[in-house]
N, C-alpha and C positions, 0 to 999 in steps of 0.2 A: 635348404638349411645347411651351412656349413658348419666343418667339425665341431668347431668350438662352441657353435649355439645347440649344436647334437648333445653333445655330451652336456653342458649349462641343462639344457630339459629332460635326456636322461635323470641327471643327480638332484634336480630341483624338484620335478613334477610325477618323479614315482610313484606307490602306493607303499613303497616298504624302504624302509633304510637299510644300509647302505646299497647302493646299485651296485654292483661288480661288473666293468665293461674291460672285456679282455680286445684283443685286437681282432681276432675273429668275430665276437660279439660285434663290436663295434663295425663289419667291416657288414654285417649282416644287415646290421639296422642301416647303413647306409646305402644300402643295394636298394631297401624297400625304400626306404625316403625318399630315392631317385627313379623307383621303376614308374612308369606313367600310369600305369594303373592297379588294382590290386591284384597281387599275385599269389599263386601256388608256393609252397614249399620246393617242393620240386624244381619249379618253373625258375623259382628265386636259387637255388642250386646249379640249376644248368648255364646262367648265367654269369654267378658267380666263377665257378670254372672255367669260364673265357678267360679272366683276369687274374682268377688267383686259387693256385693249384692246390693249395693247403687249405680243404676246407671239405669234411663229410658232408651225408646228409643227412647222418645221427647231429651232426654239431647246428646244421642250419635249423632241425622239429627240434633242438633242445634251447637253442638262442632267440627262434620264433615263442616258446613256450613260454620261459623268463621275461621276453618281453611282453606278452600278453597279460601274464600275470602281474607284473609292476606295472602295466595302462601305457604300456609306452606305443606299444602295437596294438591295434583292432583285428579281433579272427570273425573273419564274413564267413557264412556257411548260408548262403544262399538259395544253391541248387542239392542241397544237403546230399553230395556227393564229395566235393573238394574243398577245405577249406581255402581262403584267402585270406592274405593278411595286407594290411596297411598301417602304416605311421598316423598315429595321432596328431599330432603338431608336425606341418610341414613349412 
């Protein structure tokens, strides 16, 4: 999915109006839309910091959060130890 169909399904297909996608936000859900499979918090963290040094891991559980709660992200809790998250529409 690129940016423009990201963000189109971000503001189109939420569960709450309006979506607020800051560029961290946005840079988070773009990590998970592109990771091959579902990932940790963490995992989607350590990641991120290869590329972009501006980013906690209070901001990644509060942008994973936001997007779970407006449907935009899936949280798997499988091995009911680690959550994982995935993009809903990819």
């Amino acid at each position: 999915m690129n940016r423009n169909s990201m963000i189109s399904f971000v503001q189109s297909d939420s569960k709450r109006e309006p979506v607020h996608l800051t560029q961290q936000r946005e840079a988070v859900l773009s990590f998970v839309n592109q990771a091959k499979s579902p990932a940790t918090a963490i995992e989607i963290y350590i990641g991120m910091r290869a590329t972009t040094k501006r980013i906690s891991l209070s901001t990644v559980y509060c942008s994973l959060k936001y997007f779970v709660k407006n449907g935009i992200v899936r949280e798997l809790n499988e091995d009911h130890t680690s959550k994982r998250y995935e993009c809903i529409a990819k």
